[in-house]
MIDOSE-1310 file (N, C-alpha, C; in nm, 2 decimals, decimal comma, always signed):
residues 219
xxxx	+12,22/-2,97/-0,09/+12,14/-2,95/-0,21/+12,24/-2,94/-0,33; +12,22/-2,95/-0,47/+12,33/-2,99/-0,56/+12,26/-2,88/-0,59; +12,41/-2,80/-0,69/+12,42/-2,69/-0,74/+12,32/-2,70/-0,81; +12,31/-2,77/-0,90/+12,22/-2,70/-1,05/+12,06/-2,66/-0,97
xxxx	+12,03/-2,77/-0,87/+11,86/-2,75/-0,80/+11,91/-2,62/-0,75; +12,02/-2,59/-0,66/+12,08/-2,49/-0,59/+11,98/-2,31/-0,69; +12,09/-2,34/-0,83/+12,06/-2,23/-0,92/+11,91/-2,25/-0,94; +11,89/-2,35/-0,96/+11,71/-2,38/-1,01/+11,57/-2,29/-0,92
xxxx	+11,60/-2,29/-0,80/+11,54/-2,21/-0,73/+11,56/-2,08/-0,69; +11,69/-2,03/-0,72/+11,73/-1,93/-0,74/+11,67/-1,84/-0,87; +11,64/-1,92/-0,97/+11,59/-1,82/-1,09/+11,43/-1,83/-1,07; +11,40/-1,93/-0,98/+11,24/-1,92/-0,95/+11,19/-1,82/-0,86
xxxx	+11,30/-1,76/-0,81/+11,25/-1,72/-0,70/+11,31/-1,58/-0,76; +11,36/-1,55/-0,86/+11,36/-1,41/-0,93/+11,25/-1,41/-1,04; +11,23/-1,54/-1,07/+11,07/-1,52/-1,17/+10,96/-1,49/-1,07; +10,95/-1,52/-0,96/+10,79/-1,59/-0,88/+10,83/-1,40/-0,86
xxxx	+10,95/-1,32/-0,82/+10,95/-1,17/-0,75/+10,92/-1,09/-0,83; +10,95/-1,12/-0,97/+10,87/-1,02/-1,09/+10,74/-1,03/-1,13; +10,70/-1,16/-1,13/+10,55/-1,20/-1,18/+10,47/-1,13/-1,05; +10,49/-1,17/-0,93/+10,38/-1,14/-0,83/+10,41/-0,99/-0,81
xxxx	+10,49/-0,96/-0,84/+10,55/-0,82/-0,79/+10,57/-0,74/-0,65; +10,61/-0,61/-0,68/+10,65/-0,55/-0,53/+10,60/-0,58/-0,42; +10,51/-0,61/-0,43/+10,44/-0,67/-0,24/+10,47/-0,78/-0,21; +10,55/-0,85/-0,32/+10,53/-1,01/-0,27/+10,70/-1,04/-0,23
xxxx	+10,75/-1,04/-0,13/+10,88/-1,06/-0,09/+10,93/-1,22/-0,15; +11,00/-1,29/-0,16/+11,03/-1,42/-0,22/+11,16/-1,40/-0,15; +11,17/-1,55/-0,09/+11,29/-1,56/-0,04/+11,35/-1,70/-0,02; +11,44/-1,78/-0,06/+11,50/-1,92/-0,08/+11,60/-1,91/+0,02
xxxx	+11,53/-2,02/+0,08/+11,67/-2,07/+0,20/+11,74/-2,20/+0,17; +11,89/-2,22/+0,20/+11,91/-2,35/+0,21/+11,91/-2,42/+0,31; +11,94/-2,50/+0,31/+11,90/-2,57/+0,45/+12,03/-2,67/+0,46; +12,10/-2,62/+0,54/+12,26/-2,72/+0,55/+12,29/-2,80/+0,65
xxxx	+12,39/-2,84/+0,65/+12,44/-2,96/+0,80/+12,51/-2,80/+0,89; +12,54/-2,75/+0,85/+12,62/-2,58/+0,88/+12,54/-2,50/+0,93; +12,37/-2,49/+0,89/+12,30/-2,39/+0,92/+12,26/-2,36/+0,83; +12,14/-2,34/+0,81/+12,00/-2,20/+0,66/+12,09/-2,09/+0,63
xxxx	+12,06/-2,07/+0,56/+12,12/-1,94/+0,49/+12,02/-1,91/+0,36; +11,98/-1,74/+0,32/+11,95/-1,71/+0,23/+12,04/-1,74/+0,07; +12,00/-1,79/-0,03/+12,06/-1,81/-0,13/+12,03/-1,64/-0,18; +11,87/-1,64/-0,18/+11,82/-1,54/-0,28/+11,72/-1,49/-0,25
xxxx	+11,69/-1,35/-0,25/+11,56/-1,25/-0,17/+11,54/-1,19/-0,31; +11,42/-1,14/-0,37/+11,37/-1,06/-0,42/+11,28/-0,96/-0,36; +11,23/-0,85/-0,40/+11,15/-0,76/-0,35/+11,16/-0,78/-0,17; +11,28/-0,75/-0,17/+11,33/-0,74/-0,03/+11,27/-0,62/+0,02
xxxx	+11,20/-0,47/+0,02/+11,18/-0,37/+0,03/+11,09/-0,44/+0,10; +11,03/-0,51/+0,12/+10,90/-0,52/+0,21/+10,95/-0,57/+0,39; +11,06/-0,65/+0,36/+11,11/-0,68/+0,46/+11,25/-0,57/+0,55; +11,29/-0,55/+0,44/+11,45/-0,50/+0,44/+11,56/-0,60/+0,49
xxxx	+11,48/-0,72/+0,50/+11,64/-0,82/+0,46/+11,76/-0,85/+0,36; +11,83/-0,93/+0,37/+11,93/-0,94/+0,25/+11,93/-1,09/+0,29; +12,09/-1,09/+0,17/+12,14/-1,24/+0,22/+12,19/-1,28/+0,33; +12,21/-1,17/+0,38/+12,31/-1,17/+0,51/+12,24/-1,22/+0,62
xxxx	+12,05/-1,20/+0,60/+11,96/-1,19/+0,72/+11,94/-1,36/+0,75; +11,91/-1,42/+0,87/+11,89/-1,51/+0,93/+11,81/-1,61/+0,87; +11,77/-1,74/+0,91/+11,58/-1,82/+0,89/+11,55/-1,74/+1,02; +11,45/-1,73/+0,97/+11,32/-1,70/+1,14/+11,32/-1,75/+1,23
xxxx	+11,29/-1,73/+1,33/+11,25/-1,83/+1,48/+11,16/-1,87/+1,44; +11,06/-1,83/+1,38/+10,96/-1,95/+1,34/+10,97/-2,04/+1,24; +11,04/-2,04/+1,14/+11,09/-2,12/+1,05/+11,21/-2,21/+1,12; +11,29/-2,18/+1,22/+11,38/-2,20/+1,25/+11,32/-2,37/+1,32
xxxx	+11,20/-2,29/+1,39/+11,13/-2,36/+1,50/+11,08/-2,49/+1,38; +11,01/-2,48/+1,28/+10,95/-2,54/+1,18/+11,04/-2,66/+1,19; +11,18/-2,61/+1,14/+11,29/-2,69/+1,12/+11,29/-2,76/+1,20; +11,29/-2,74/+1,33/+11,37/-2,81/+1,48/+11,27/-2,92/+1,51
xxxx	+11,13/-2,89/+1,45/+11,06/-2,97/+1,51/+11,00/-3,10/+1,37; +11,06/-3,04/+1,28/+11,07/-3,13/+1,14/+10,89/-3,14/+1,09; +10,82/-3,02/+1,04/+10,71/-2,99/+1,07/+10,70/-3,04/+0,87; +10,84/-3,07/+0,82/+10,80/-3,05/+0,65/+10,76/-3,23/+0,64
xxxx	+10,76/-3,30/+0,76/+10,77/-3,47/+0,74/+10,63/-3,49/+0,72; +10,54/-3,41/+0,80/+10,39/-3,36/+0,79/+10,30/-3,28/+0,65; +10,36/-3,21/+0,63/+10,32/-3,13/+0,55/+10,42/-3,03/+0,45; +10,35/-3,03/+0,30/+10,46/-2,98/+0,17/+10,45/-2,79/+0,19
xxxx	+10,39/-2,78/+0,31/+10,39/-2,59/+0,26/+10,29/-2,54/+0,39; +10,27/-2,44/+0,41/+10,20/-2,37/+0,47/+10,15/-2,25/+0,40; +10,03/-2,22/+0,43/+9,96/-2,10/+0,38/+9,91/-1,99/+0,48; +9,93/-1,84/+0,47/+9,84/-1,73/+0,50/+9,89/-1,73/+0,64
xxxx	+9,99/-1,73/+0,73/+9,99/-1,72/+0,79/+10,06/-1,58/+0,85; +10,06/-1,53/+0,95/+10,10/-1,36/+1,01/+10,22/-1,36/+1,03; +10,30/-1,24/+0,95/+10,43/-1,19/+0,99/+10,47/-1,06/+0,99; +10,52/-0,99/+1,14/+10,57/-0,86/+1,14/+10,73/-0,84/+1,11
xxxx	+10,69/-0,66/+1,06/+10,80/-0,61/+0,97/+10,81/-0,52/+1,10; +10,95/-0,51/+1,20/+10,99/-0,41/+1,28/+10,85/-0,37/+1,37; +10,81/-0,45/+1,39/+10,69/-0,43/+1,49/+10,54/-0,34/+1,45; +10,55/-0,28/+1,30/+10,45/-0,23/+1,28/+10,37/-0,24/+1,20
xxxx	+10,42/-0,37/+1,10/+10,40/-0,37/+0,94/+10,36/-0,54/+0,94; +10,24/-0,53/+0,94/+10,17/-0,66/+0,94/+10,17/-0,76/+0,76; +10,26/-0,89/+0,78/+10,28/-0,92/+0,62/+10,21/-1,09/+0,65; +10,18/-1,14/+0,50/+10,12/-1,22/+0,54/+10,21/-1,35/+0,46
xxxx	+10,27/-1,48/+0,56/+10,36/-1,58/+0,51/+10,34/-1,69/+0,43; +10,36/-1,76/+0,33/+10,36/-1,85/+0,31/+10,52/-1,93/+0,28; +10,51/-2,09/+0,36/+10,65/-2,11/+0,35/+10,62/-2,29/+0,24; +10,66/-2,32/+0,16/+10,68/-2,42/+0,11/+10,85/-2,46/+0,12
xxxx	+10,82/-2,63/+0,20/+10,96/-2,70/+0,18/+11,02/-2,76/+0,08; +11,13/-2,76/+0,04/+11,17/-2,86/-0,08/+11,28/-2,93/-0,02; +11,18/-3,05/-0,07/+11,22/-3,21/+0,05/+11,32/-3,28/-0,06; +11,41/-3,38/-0,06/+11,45/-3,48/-0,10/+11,43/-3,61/+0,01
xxxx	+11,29/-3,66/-0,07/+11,23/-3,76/+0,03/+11,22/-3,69/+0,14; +11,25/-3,79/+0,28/+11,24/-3,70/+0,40/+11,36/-3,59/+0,46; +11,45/-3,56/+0,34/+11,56/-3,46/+0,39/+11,51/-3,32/+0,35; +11,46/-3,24/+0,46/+11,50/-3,09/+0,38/+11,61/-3,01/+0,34
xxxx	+11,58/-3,01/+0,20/+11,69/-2,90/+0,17/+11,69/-2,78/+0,13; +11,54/-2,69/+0,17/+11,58/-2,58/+0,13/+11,42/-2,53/+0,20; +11,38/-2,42/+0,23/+11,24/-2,36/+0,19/+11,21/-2,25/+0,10; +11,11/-2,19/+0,09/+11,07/-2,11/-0,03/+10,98/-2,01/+0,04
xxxx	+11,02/-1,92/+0,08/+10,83/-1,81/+0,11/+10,84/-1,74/+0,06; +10,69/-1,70/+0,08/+10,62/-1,55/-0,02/+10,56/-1,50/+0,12; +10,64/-1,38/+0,12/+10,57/-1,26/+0,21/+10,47/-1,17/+0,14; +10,39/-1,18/+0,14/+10,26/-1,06/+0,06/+10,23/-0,91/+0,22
xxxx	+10,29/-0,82/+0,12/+10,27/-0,70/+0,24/+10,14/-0,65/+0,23; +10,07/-0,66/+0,33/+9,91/-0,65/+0,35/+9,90/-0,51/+0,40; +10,01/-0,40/+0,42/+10,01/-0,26/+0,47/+9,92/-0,15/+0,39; +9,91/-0,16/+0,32/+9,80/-0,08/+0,22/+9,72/-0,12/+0,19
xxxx	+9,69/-0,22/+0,21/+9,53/-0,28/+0,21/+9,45/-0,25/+0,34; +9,54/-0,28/+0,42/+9,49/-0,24/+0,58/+9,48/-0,10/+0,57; +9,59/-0,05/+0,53/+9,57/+0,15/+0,59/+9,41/+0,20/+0,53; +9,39/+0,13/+0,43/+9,29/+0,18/+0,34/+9,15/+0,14/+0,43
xxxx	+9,15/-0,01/+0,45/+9,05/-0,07/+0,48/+9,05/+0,06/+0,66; +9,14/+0,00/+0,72/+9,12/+0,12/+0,86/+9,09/+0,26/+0,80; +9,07/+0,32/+0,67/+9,04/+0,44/+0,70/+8,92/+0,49/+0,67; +8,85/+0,35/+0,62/+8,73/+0,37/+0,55/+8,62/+0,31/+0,68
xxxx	+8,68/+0,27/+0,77/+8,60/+0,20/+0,90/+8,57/+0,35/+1,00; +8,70/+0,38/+0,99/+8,71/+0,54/+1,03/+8,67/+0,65/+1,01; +8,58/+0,65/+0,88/+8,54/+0,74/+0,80/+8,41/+0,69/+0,82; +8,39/+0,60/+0,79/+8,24/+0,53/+0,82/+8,17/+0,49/+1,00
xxxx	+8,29/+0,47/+1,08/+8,21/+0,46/+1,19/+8,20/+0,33/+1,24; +8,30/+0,25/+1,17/+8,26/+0,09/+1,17/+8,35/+0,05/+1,25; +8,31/+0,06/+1,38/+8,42/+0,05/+1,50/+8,40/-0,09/+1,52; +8,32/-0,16/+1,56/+8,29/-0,30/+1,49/+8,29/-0,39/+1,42
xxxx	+8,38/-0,37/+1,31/+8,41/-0,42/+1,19/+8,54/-0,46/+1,20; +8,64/-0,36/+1,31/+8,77/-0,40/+1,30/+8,81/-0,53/+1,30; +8,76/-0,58/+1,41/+8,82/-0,77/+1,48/+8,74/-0,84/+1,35; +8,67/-0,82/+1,25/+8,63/-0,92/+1,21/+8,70/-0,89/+1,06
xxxx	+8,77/-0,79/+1,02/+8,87/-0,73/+0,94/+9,03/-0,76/+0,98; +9,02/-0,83/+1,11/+9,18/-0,90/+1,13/+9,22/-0,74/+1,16; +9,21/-0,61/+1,19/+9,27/-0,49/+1,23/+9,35/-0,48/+1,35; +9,29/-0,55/+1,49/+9,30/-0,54/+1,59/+9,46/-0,60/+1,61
xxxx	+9,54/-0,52/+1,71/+9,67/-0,61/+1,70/+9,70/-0,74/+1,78; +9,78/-0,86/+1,69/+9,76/-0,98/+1,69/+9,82/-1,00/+1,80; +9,86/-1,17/+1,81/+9,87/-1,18/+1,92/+10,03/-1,24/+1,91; +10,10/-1,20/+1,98/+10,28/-1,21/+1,92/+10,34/-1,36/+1,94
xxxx	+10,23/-1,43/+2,01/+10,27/-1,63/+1,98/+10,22/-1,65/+1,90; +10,16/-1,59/+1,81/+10,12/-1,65/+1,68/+10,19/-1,61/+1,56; +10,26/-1,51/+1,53/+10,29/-1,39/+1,48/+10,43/-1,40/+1,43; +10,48/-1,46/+1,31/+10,62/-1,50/+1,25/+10,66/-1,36/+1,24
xxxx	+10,78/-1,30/+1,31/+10,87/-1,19/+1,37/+10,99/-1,25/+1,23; +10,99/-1,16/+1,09/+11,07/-1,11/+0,99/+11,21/-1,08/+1,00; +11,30/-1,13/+1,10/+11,45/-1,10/+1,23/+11,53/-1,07/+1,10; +11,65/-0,99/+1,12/+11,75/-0,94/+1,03/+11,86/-0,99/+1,10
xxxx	+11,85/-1,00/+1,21/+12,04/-1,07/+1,27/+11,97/-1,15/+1,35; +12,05/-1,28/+1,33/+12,09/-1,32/+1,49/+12,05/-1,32/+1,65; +12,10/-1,18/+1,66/+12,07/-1,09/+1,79/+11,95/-1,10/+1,79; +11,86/-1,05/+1,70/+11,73/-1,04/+1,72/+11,63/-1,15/+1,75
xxxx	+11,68/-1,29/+1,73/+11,63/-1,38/+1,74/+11,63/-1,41/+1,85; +11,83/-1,40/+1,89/+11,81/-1,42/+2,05/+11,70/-1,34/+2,15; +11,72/-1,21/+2,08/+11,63/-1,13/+2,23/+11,46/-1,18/+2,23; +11,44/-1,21/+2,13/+11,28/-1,33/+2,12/+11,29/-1,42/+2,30
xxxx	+11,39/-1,51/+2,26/+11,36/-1,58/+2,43/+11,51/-1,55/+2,50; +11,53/-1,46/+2,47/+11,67/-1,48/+2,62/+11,70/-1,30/+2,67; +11,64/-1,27/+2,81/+11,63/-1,15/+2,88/+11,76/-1,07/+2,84; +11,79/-0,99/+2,73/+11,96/-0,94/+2,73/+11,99/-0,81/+2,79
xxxx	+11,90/-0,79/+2,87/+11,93/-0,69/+2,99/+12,06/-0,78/+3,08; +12,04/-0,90/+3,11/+12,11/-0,96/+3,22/+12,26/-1,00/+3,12; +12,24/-0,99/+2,99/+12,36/-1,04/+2,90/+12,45/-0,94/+2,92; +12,40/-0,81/+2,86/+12,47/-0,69/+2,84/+12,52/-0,62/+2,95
xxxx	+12,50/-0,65/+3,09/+12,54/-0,60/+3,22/+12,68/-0,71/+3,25; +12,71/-0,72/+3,39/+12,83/-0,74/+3,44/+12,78/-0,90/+3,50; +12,65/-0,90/+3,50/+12,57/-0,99/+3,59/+12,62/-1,13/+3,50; +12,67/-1,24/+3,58/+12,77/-1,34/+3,54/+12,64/-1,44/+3,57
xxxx	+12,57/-1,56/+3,44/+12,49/-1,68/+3,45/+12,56/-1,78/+3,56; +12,51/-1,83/+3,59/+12,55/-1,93/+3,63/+12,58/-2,08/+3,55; +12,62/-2,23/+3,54/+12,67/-2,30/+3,48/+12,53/-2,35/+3,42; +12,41/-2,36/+3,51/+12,29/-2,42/+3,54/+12,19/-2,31/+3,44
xxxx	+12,19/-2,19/+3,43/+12,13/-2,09/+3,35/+12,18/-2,12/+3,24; +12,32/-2,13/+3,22/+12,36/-2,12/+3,06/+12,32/-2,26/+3,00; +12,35/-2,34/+3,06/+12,30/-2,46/+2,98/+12,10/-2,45/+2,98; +12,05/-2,41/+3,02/+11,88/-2,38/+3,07/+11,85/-2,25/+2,96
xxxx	+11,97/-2,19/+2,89/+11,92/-2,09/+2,80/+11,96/-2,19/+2,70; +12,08/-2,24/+2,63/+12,12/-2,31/+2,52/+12,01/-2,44/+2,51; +11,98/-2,49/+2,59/+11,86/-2,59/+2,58/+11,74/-2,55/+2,54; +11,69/-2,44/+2,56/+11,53/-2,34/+2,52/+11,58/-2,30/+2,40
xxxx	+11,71/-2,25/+2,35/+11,75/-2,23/+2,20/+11,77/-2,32/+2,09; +11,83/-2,45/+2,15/+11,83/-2,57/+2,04/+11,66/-2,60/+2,01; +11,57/-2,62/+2,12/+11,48/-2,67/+2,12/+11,39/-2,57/+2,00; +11,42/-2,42/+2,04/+11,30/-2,36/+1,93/+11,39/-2,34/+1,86
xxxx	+11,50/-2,42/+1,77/+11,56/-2,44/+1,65/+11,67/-2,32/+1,61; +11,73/-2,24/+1,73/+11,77/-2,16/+1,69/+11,97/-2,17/+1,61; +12,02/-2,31/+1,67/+12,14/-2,36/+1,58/+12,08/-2,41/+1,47; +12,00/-2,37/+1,41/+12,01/-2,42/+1,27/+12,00/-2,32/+1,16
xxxx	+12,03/-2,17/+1,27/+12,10/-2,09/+1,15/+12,22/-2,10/+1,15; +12,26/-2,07/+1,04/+12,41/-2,03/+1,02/+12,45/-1,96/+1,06; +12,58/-1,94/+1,16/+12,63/-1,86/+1,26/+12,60/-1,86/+1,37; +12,47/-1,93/+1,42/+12,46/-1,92/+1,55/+12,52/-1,97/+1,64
xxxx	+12,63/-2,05/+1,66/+12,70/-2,10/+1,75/+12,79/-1,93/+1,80; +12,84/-1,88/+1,75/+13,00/-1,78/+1,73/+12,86/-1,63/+1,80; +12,75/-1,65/+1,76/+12,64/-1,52/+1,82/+12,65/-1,57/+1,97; +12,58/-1,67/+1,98/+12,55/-1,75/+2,12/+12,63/-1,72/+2,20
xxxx	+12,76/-1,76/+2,17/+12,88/-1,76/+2,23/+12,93/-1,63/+2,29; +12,89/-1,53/+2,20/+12,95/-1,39/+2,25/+12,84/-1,34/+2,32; +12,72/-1,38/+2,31/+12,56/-1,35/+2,43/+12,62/-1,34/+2,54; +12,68/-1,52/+2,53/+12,65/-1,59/+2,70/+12,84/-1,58/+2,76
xxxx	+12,88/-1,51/+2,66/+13,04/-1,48/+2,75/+13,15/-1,61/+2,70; +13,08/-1,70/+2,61/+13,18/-1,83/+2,62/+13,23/-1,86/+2,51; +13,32/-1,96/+2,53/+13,39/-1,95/+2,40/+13,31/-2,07/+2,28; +13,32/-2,08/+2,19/+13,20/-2,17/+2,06/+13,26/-2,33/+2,12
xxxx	+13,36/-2,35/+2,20/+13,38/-2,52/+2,25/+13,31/-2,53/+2,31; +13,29/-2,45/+2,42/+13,19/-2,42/+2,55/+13,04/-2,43/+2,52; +13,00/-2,34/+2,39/+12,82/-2,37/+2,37/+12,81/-2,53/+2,28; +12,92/-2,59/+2,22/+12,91/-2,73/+2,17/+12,92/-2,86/+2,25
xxxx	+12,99/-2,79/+2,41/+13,01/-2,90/+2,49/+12,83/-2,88/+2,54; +12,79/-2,78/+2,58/+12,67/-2,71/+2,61/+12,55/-2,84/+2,50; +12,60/-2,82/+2,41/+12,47/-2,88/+2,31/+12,49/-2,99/+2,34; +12,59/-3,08/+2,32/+12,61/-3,18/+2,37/+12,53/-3,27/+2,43
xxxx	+12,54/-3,18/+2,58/+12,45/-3,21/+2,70/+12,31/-3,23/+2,67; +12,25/-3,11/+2,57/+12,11/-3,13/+2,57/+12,08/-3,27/+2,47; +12,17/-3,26/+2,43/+12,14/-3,37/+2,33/+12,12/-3,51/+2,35; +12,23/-3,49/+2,44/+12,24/-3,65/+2,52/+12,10/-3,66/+2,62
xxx	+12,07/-3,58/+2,67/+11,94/-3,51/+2,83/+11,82/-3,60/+2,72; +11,81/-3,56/+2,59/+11,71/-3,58/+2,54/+11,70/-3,69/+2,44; +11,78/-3,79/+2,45/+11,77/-3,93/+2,37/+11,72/-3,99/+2,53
């Protein structure tokens, strides 16, 4: 992406965080040959991410599977804050023709609307009312998970009870994890090679010769 569009979205996305205000998280990714990276977050408080924090596994996924060649944006869809804090996503891509270079979402924090709506169901008796009020808790394959590192993405699909022990993969496991990770788009953050690597014990030649493999498996 060229600087000036670079800045361009960066001041939109400090206008879109004061106009919509505090509930509305705004957050600009770039989208590189290197890996996404946040440019720019406003009204981070709803998330508690920074620049530092990751794209999503769902966004990540978005990416991997080139979902922007389809469609300029997505609307209303579910995303959790730390497992308790239900926000609601919208992600728009900014394409050059068929290249993406960047996305755009608005997270709207739906937590006080809900505490209110549950307490008036509760007060009233309207036990009934919850599932058709979206109350009931969702369902976690549907459900864009708000990740702040790395790590946190990995533990989404890779068991790190068996990482964190002494218990040694085998050659056939590690390539069978790095293959489930390219595929739900997880090297297309920035940094994930040098994370990966220190997961699975190996060194960053080791998960590239690794990618390699899937890559070739799958032409």
């Amino acid at each position: 992406m060229r600087a000036e569009k670079k800045e361009h979205f960066i001041k939109l996305c400090k206008f879109l965080g004061q106009v919509l205000g505090k509930r509305y998280e705004v957050v600009f990714h770039v989208i590189e040959e290197s890996g996404a990276y946040i440019a720019a977050i406003e009204n981070n408080q709803v998330s508690g991410r920074t620049t530092n924090s990751p794209l999503t596994a769902f966004a990540s996924e978005l990416v991997q599977n080139k979902s922007y060649l389809d469609k300029d944006f997505l609307c209303g869809y579910k995303a959790m804050v730390n497992k308790d804090k239900m926000v609601r996503g919208s992600t728009f891509f900014i394409k050059d023709k068929d290249k993406l270079e960047g996305i755009l979402c608005i997270n709207y924090d739906t937590s006080e609307m809900r505490d209110v709506v549950a307490k008036i169901i509760d007060i009233e008796k309207l036990d009934d009312m919850s599932s058709i009020l979206n109350l009931k808790q969702e369902d976690d394959n549907n459900v864009e998970v708000l990740n702040h590192s790395i790590e946190e993405i990995l533990t989404q699909y890779v068991d790190v009870k068996y990482l964190e022990s002494d218990f040694l993969l085998t050659t056939e496991q590690k390539q069978s994890i790095i293959s489930k990770l390219y595929k739900k788009g997880v090297f297309n953050v920035k940094g994930a090679i040098s994370v990966v690597a220190k997961f699975l014990k190996l060194s960053e030649p080791s998960v590239y010769r690794y990618l390699g493999n899937v890559k070739k498996d799958m032409k």
